[in-house]
C-alpha positions, 0 to 999 in steps of 0.5 A: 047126647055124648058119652065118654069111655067108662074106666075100667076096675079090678080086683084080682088079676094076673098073681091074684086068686082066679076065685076072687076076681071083679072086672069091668070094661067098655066094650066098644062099638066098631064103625067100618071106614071101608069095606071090601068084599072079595069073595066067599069061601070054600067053608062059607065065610066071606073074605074081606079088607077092612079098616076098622076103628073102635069108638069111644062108646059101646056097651059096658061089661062087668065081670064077676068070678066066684068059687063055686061048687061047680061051673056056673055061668049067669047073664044079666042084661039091661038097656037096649036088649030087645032082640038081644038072645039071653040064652046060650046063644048070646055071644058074652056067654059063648065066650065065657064056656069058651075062656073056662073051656080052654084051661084045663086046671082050675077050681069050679066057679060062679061067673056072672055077667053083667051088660048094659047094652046100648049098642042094638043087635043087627046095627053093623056096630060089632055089639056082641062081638065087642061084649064077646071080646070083653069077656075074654079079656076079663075072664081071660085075665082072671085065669091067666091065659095069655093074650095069644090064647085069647086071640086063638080064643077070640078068632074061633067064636067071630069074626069081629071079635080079633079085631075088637079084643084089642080096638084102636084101628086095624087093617083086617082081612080074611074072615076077620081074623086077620088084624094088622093094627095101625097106630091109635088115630084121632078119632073126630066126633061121629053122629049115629043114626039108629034105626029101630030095626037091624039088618041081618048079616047074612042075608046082606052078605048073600045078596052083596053080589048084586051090587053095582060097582066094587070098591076099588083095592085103593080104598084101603089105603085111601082109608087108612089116611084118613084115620091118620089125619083125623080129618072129618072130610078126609073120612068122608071122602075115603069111605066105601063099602061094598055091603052098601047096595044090598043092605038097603035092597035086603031092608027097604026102610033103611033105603028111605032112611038113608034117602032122608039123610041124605036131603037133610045133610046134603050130603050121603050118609056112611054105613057100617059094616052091614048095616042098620048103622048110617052115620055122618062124620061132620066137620069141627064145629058143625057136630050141633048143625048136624044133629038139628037137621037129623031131629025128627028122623024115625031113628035114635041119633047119637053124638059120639065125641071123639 
């Protein structure tokens, strides 16, 4: 299965009536080609050095912006929602109070949020981050507020979210509010294997100390060719995350899935971010071989074209 960017739509926007306003955006899902963690910090979160870039496939998110007798926000979800919160809780809707939150005049409004999810929570794919930062676009553009404000906006609901306010390819660092964007790289075809279950993120974190072996401060560099060259080998050869080793000691079953895959390919599978996510980046023309000896796995395996 292939799928390709949803364009995006409006009505409204900058100069247009913020009452009136109907929005839709992809929010892509985001793979890790190297990760690095470098230490926790004093406030809990973990400092990191990451590259990151978005796929051309995630989740799609509509918007619309209506006057109202007072602020009302509503979420409607269908497609891959299992474990997915729809309460306040959800991350769309924490950006929505966070984008009304911060601008002080304007009219009461109706917002509803419509997502279709296909990106799976606990995945290592910034599914709900990415659904956070489309909102804030949307919503953001709707009231006006600069993109400055809604990276401000973006850093203090998530880590991901900076990075994925804007997608393409970024060096990110910190907590992940550190984003320095590279230029939009050919991104070849991925295969996704989606296990039927996610990892959480913090248990892998408390654990990554455990690992053997940290992935070397070169690994960044080495990984930021590689997106240049677009190279499917070259991404092959420069992945490296440090998250890796506890991911599969916090979810055993994705240590047997990853072993699988592994023997089937010939080759070791990718993870992204945390976890569940294993993926494999094969050479041009081997997308059809790969996805033949993935069939049968106890996972969803998806062909994502570049």
């Amino acid at each position: 299965m292939t799928s390709a960017p949803r364009p995006e739509r409006r009505v409204g926007g900058p100069g247009g009536d913020p009452a009136q306003f109907v929005g839709a955006r992809l929010a892509p899902a985001k793979l890790n080609l190297a990760l690095r963690v470098l230490g926790r910090r004093a406030e809990g979160f973990h400092e990191i050095e990451s590259v990151m870039v978005t796929l051309p496939w995630g989740d799609d998110v509509g918007l619309r912006v209506a006057a109202g007798a007072a602020d009302r926000l509503r979420l409607q979800q269908q497609g891959e929602t299992q474990g997915v919160p729809r309460d306040d809780t959800n991350l769309a809707v924490r950006a929505a109070r966070a984008v009304l939150g911060h601008v002080a005049e304007r009219p009461a409004l109706d917002v509803d949020i419509d997502l279709v999810k296909r990106v799976p929570p606990g995945a290592g794919l910034g599914g709900g981050s990415s659904d956070a930062a489309a909102v804030i676009a949307l919503l953001g553009e709707a009231l006006h507020v600069p993109p400055a404000e809604q990276g401000e906006i973006a850093a203090s609901l998530g880590s991901d979210i900076p990075f994925l306010l804007q997608g393409g390819a970024a060096v990110v660092r910190g907590r992940g509010e550190q984003v320095e964007v590279l230029p939009s790289p050919p991104v070849p075809s991925v295969v996704l294997v989606l296990p039927p279950f996610g990892c959480s993120t913090a248990a892998v974190y408390a654990r990554c100390a455990e690992r053997v072996r940290n992935v070397p401060a070169s690994a960044i560099p080495a990984a930021v060719a590689a997106l240049a060259s677009g190279s499917p080998a070259a991404w092959r050869e420069a992945h490296g995350n440090d998250l890796a080793f506890a991911a599969l000691r916090v979810e055993p079953r994705l240590k047997d899935l990853a072993r699988e895959v592994e023997v089937r390919l010939g080759r070791p599978p990718m993870l992204s971010g945390s976890g569940s996510t294993l993926y494999d980046v094969p050479d041009v023309g081997d997308e059809q071989a790969v996805l033949d000896a993935l069939q049968g796995l106890p996972a969803r395996v998806l062909l994502v074209r570049g």
